[in-house]
VOPAGU-2260 file (C-alpha; in pm, 1 decimal, decimal comma):
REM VOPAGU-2260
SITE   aa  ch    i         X         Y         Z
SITE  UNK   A    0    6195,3     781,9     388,1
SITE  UNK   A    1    5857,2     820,0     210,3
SITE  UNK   A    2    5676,9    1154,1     293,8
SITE  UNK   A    3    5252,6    1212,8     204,5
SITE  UNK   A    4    5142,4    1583,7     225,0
SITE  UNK   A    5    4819,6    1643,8     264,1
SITE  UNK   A    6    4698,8    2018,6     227,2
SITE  UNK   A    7    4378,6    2206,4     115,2
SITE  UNK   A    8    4537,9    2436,7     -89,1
SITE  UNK   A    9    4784,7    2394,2    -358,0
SITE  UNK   A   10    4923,0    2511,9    -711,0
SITE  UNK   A   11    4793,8    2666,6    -980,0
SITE  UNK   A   12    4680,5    2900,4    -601,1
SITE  UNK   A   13    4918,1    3130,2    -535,6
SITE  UNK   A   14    4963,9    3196,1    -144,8
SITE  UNK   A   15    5288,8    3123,7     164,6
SITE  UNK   A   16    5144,3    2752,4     145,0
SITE  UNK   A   17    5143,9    2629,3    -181,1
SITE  UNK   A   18    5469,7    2844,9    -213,4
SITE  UNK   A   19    5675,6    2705,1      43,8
SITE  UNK   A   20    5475,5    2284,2     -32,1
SITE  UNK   A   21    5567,8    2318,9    -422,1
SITE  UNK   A   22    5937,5    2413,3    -320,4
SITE  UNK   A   23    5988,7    2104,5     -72,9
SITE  UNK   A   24    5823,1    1875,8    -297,2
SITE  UNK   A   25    6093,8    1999,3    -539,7
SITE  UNK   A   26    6393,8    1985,8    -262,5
SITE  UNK   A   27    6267,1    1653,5    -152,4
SITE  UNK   A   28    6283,8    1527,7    -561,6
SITE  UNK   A   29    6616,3    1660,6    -582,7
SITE  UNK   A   30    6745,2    1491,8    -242,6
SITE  UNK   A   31    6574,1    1184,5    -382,9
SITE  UNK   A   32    6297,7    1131,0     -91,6
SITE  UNK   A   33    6013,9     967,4    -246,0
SITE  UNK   A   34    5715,9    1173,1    -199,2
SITE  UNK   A   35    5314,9    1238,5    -283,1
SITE  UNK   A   36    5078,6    1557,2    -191,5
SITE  UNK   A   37    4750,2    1527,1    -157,0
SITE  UNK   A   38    4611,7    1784,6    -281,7
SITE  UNK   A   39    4205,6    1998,0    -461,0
SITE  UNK   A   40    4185,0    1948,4    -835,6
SITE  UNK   A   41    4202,3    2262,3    -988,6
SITE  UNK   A   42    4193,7    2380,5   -1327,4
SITE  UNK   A   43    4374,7    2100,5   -1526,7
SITE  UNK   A   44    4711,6    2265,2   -1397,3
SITE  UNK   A   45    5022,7    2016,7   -1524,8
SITE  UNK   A   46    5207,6    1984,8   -1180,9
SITE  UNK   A   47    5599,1    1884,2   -1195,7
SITE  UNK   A   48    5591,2    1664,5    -870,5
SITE  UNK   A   49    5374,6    1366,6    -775,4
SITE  UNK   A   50    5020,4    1479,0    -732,5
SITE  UNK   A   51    4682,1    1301,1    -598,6
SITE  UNK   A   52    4377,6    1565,3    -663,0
SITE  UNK   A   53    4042,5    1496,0    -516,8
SITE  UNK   A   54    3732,1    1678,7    -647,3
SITE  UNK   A   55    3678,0    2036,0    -516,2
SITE  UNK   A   56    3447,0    2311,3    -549,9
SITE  UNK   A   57    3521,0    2691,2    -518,0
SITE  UNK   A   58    3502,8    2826,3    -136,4
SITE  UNK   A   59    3233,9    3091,3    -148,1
SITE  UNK   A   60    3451,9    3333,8     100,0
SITE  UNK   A   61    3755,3    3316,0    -123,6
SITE  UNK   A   62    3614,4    3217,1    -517,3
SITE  UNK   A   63    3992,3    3116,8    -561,2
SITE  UNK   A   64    3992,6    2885,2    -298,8
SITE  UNK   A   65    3898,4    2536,6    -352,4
SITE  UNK   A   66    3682,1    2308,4     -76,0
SITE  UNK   A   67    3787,5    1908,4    -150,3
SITE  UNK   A   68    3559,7    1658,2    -131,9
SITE  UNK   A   69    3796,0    1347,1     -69,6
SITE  UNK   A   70    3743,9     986,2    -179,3
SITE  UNK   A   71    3895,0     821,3     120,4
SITE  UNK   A   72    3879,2     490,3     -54,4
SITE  UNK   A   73    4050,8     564,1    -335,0
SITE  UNK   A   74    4336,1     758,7    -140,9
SITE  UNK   A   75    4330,6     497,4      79,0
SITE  UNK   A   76    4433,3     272,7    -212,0
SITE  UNK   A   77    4697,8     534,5    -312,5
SITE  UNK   A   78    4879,8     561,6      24,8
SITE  UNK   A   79    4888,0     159,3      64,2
SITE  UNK   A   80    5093,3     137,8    -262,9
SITE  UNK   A   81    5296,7     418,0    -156,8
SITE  UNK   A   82    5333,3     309,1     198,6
SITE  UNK   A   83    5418,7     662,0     369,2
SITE  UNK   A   84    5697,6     663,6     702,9
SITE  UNK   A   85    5496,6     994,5     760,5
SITE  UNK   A   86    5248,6    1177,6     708,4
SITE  UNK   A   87    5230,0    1582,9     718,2
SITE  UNK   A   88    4893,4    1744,0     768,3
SITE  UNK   A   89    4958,3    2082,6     611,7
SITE  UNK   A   90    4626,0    2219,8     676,6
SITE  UNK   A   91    4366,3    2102,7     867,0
SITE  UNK   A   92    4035,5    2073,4     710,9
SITE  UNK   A   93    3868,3    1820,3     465,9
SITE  UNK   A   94    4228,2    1701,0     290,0
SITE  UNK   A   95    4430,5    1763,9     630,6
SITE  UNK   A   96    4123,4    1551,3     808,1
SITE  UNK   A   97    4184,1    1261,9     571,7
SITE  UNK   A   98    4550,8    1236,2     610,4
SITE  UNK   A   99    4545,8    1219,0     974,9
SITE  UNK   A  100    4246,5     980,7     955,4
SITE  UNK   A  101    4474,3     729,6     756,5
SITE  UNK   A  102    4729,1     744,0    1024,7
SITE  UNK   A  103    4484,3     699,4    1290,7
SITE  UNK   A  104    4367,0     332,2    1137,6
SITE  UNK   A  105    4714,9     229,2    1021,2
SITE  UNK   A  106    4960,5     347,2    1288,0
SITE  UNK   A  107    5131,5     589,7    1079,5
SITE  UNK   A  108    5321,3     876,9    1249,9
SITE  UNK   A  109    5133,0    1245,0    1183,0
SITE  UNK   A  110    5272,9    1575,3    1192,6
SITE  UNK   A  111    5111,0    1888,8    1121,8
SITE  UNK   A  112    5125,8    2263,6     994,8
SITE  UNK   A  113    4950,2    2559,4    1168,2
SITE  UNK   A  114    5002,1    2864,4     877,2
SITE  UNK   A  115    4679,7    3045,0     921,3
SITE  UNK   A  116    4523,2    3206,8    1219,3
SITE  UNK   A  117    4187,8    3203,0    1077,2
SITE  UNK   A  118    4036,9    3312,3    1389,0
SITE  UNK   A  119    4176,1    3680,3    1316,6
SITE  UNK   A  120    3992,7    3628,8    1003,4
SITE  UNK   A  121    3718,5    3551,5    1138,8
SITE  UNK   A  122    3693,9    3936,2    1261,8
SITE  UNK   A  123    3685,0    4049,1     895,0
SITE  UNK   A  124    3417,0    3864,6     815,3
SITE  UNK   A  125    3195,7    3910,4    1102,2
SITE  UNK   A  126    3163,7    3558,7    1168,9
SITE  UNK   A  127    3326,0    3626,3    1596,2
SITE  UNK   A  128    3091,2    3351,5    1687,0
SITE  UNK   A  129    3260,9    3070,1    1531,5
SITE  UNK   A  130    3629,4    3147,5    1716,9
SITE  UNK   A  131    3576,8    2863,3    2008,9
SITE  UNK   A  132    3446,2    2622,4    1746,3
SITE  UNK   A  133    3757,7    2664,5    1547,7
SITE  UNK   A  134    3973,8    2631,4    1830,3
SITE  UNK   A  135    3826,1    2348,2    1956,7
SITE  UNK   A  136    3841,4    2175,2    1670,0
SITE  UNK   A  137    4237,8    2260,0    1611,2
SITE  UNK   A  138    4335,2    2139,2    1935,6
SITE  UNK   A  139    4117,6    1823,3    1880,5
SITE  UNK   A  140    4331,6    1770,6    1539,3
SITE  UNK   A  141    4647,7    1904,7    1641,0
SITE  UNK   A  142    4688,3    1725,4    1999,5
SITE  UNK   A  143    4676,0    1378,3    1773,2
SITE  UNK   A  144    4970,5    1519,4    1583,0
SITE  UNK   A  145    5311,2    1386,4    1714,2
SITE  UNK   A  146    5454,0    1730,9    1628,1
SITE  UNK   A  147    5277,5    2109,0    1523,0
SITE  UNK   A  148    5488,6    2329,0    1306,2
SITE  UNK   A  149    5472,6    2694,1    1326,0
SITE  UNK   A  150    5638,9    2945,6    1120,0
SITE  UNK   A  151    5689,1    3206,5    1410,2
SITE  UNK   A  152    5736,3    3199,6    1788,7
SITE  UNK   A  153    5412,7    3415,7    1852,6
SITE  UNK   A  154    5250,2    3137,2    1639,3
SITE  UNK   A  155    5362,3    2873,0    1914,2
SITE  UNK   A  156    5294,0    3091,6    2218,4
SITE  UNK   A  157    4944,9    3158,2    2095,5
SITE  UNK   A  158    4904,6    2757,8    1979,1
SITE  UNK   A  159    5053,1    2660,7    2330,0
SITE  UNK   A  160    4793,6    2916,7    2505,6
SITE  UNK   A  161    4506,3    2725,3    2342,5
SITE  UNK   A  162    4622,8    2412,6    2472,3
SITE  UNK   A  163    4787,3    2280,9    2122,9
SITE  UNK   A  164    5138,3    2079,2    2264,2
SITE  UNK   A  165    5458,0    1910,7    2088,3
SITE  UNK   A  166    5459,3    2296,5    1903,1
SITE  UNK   A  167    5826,3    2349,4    1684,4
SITE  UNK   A  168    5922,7    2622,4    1519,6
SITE  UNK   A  169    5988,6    2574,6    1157,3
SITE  UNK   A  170    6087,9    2884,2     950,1
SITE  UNK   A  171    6031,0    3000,3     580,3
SITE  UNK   A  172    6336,2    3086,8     328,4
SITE  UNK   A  173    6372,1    3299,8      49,4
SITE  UNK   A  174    6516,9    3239,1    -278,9
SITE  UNK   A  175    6782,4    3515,5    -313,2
SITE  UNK   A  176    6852,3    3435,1    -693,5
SITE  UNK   A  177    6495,6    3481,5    -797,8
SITE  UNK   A  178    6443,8    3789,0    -586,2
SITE  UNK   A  179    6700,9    4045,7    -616,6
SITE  UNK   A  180    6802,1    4427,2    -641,8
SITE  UNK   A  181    6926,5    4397,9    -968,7
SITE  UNK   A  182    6638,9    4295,2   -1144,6
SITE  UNK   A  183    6452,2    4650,2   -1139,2
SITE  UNK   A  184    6327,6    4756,4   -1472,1
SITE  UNK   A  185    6316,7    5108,0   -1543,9
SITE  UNK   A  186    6091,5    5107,3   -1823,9
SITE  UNK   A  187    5827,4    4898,2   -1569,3
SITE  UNK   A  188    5843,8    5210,8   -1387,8
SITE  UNK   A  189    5792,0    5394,4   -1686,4
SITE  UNK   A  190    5487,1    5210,3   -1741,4
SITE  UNK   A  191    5357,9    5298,2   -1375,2
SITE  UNK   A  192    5404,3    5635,9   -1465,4
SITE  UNK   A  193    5663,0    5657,1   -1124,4
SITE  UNK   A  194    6004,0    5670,7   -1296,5
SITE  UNK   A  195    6084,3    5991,2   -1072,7
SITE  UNK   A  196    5868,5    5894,1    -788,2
SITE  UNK   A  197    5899,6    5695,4    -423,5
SITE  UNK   A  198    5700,0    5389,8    -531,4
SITE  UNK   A  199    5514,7    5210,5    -231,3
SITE  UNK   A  200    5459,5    4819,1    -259,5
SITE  UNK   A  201    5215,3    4562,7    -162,0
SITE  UNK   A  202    5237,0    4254,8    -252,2
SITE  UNK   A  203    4960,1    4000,2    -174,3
SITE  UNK   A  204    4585,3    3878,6    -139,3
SITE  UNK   A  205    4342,1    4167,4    -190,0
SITE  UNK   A  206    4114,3    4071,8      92,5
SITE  UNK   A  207    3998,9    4278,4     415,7
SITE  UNK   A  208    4197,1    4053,2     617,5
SITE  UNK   A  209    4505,5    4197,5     517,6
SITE  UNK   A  210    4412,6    4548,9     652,8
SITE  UNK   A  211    4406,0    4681,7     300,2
SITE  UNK   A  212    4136,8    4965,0     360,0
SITE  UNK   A  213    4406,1    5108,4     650,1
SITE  UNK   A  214    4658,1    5079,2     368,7
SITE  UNK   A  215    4450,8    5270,0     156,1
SITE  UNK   A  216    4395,4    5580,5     396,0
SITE  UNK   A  217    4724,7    5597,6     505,9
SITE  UNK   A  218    4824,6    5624,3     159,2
SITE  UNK   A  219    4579,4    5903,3     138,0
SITE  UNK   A  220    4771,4    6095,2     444,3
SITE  UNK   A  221    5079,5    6019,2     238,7
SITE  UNK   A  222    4978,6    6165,5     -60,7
SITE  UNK   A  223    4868,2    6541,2     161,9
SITE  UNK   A  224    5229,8    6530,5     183,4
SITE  UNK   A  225    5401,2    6429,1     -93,9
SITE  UNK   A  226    5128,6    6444,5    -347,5
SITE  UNK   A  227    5264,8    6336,7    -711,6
SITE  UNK   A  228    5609,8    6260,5    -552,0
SITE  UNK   A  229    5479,7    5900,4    -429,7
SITE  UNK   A  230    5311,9    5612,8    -659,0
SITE  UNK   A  231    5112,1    5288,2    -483,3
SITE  UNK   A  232    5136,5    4955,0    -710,2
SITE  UNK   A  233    4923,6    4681,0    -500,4
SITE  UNK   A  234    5027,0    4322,0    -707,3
SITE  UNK   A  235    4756,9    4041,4    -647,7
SITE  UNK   A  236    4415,6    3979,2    -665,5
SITE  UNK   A  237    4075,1    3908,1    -423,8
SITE  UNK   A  238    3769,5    3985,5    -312,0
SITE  UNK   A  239    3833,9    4393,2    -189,5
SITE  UNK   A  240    3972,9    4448,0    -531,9
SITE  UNK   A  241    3654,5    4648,9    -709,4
SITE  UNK   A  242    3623,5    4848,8    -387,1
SITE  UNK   A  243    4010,7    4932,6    -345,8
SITE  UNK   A  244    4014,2    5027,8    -712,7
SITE  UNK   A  245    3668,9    5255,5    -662,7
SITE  UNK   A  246    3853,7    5438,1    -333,7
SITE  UNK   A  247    3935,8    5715,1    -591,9
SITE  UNK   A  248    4317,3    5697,6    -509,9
SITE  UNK   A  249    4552,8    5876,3    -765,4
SITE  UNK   A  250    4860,5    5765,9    -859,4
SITE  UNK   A  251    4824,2    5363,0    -793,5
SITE  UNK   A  252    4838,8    5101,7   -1031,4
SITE  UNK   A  253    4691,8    4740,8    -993,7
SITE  UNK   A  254    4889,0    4429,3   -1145,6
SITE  UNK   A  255    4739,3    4172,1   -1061,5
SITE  UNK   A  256    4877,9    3831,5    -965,9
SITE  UNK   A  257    5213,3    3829,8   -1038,8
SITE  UNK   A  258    5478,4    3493,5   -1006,3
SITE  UNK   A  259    5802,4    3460,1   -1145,8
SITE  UNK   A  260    6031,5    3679,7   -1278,0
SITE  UNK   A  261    5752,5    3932,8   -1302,9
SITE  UNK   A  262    5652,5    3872,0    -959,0
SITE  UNK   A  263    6042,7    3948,6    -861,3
SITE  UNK   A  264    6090,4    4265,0   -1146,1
SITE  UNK   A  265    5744,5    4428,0    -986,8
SITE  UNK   A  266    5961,2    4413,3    -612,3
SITE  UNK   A  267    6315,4    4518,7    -728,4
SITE  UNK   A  268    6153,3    4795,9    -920,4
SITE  UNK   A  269    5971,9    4932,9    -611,7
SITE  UNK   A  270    6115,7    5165,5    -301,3
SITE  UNK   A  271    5950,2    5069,1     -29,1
SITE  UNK   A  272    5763,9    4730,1      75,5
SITE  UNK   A  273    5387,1    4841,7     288,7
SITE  UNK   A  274    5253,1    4543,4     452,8
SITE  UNK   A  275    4970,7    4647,7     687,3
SITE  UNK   A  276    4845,1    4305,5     790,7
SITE  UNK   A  277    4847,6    4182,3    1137,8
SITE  UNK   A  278    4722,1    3832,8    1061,6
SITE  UNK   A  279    5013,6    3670,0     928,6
SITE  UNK   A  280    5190,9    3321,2    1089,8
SITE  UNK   A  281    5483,9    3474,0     909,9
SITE  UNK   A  282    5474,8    3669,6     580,7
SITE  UNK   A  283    5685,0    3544,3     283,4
SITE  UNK   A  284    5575,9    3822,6     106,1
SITE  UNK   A  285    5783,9    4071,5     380,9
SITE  UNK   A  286    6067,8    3790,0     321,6
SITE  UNK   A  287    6091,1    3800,9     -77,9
SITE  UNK   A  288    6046,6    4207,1     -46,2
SITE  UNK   A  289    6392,1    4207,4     138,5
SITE  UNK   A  290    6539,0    4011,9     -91,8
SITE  UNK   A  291    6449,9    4213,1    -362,2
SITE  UNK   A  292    6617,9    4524,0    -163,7
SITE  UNK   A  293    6326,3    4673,5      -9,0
SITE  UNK   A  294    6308,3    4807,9     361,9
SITE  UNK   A  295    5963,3    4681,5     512,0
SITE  UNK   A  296    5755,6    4932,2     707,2
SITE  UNK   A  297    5523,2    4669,1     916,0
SITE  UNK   A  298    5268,6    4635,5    1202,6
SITE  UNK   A  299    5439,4    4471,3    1538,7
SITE  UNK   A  300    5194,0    4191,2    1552,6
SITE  UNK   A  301    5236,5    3824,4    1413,5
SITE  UNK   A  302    5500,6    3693,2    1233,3
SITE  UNK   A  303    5623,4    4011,5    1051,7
SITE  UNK   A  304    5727,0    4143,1    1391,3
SITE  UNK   A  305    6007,0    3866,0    1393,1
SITE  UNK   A  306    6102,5    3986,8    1039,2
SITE  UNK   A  307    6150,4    4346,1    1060,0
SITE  UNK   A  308    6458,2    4468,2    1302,1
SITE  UNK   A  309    6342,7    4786,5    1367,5
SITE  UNK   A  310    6571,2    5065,9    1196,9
SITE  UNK   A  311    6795,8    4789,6    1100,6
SITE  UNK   A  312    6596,8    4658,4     732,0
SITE  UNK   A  313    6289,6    4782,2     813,1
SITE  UNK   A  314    6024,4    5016,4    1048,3
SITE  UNK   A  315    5775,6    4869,2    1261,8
SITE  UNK   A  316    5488,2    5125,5    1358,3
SITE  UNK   A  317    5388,3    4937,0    1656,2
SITE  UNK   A  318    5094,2    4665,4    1711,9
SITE  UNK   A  319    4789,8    4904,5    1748,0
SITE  UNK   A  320    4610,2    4929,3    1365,2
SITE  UNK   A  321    4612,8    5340,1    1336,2
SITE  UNK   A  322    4654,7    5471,3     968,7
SITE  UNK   A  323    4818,5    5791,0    1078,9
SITE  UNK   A  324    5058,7    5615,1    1305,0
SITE  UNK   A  325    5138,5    5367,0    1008,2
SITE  UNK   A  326    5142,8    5622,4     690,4
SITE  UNK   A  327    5401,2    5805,9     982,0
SITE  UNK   A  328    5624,3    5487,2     967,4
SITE  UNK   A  329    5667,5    5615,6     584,0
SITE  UNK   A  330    5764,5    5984,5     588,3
SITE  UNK   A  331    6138,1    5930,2     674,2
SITE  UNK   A  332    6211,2    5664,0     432,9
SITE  UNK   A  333    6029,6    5862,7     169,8
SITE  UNK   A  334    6233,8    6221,3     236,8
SITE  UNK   A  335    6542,3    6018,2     314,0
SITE  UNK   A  336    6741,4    5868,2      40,3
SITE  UNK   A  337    7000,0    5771,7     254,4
SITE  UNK   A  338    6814,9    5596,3     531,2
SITE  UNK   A  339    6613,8    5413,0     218,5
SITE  UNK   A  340    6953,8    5292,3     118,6
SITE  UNK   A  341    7037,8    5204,4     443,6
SITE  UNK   A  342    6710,5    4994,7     517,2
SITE  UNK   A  343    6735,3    4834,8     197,3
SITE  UNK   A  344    7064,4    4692,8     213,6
SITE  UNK   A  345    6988,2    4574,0     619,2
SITE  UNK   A  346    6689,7    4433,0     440,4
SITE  UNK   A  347    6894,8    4209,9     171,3
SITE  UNK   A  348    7136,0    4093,4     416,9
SITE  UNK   A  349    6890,4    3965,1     681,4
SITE  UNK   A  350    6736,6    3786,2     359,4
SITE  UNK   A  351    7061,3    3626,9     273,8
SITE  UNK   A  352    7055,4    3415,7     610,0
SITE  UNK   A  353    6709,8    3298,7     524,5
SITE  UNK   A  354    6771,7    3019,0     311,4
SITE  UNK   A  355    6515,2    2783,8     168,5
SITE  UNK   A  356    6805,4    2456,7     183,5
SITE  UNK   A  357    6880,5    2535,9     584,5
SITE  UNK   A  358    6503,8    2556,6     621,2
SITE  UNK   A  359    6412,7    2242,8     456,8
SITE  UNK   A  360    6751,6    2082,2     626,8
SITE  UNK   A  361    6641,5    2112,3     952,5
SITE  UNK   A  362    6212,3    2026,0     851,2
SITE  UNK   A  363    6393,3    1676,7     752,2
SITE  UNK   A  364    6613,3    1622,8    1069,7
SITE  UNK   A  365    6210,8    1687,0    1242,0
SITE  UNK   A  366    6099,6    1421,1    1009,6
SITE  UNK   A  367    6351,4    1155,7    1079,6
SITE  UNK   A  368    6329,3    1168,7    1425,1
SITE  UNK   A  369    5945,9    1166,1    1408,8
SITE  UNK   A  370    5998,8     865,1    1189,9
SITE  UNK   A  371    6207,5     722,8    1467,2
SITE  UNK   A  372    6026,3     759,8    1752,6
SITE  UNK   A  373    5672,6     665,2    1540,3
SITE  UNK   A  374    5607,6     363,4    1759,7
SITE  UNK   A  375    5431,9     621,9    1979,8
SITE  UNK   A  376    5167,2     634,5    1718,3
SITE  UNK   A  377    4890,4     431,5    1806,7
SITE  UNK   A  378    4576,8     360,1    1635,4
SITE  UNK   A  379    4361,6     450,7    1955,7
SITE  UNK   A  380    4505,1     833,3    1923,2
């Protein structure tokens, strides 16, 4: 079987999609299935798998984010010497578009990816207007897809709602090796100036759709209570990050973006994984945060809601955004050493069933019987 991804974002961008497309691309290598992605150009990065950029320029609501412009000719040229079984659509817009055009004029089969519910972003950005535009134009490219994958069952039942059909559930894994208890560093903590103190984690895209500002004033509630005893370290990078780091907080440090081994020292070296974001399809940032040994304290919306088992590796505050209710969610984990312990080891066990092989396993098994059944596919879709 020959594979073609198409997706709009991709390595040296660090985010759940280029994650989770750079590690199949790898698992498909090592299985030996021949396969391409499609992918922006950016910033001369060597990739390690086989990789068609197209021109791109930056995204002017995320800088880091790059818009391709697509020569359909010359990928056109590309996919007929390559001669895809499939296609996958990973996102949707101008690199998704042009994969499933190809399979439109040459009867290829097309499946697709929905990872993002960008009209919940939408909100952040005061841009409401634009939600039935969006969703008409994902159920016009999704409804010509012979199957939608969605990382959560909320994901399908709000996909389904909006008319999008042949919805499946496909899962994210976690790489237990890479992220793991034993790799916290004492003298990193040293550095954060927390080596006696409950250090709080977040671990993502510093942008006002991840409810960020309600991390930061719950933080502020925490710190009436436990003043010096607590320390916030916030790893990645975005638009929000001047403001967050002119809130005045005391006793938070800002990394950066992290990957790696850095990426998995910064989570074994924390206490307690804060994720305050209620847009997520799924969250592999609340996924390698258990692995690392870290109980997740979580809002009851999206895909984290699926993640967390309340009091079991983790504390869900409910789906309503209050900062009280969710700096609350804290206090017992943060007075309670035991129930910390507790949490965390719930946390590395559920994270132990999650792996990225089973995951991939049964995406393939999708794949083949797509392949299979791609006589369906007609040009006229």
């Amino acid at each position: 079987m020959k594979i073609a991804y198409f997706t709009d974002t991709y390595l040296p961008q660090i985010n759940g999609v280029t994650n989770t497309l750079s590690r199949l691309a790898a698992y498909l290598d090592h299985k030996g299935i021949e396969n391409i992605i499609f992918a922006p150009a950016g910033n001369s990065y060597c990739y390690q798998t086989m990789v068609d950029t197209s021109f791109s320029i930056r995204f002017f609501l995320y800088p880091e984010c790059r818009v391709s412009i697509p020569n359909l000719y010359r990928i056109g040229k590309r996919l007929a010497q390559f001669e895809p079984d499939l296609i996958h659509c990973y996102t949707q817009f101008n690199m998704g578009l042009a994969g499933l055009n190809y399979c439109r004029n040459h009867g290829i089969p097309a499946v697709a990816s929905y990872t993002t519910n960008f009209d919940q972003y939408l909100d952040y950005y005061n841009l409401p207007f634009m939600k039935k535009i969006i969703w008409d134009y994902h159920k016009w490219f999704h409804n010509q897809c012979l199957v939608n994958y969605a990382p959560s069952r909320e994901t399908i039942d709000i996909l389904q709602d909006k008319g999008i059909t042949n919805t499946a559930l496909w899962r994210r894994g976690v790489d237990t090796e890479l992220y793991h208890p034993c790799k916290r560093d004492d003298e990193l903590r040293r550095k954060w100036n927390a080596s006696e103190k409950i250090v709080l984690l977040y671990v993502g895209r510093i942008a006002a759709e991840k409810n960020l500002q309600l991390l930061a004033n719950s933080y502020r509630v925490l710190q009436a209570q436990f003043g010096d005893g607590i320390h916030l370290v916030l790893t990645g990078d975005g638009p929000l990050l001047p403001a967050l780091q002119q809130e005045g907080l005391t006793n938070v440090t800002f990394t950066g973006y992290k990957t790696g081994e850095e990426l998995a020292q910064i989570y074994a070296s924390a206490d307690i994984f804060v994720f305050p974001s209620t847009t997520e399809t799924f969250g592999n940032v609340v996924l390698e945060a258990m692995a690392s040994g870290l109980p997740v304290v979580g809002f009851a919306s999206g895909g984290v809601k699926e993640l967390i088992c309340n009091g079991a590796n983790g504390v869900l505050c409910g789906s309503s955004t209050d900062h009280e209710k969710f700096a609350q969610a804290n206090v017992d984990i943060i007075r309670q050493s035991d129930l910390r312990s507790s949490l965390a080891n719930g946390a590395r066990q559920y994270a132990l069933t999650q792996s990225w092989s089973s995951i991939f396993a049964s995406l393939l098994d999708s794949y083949q019987k797509v392949a299979e059944d791609g006589h369906r596919w007609k040009k006229s879709a």
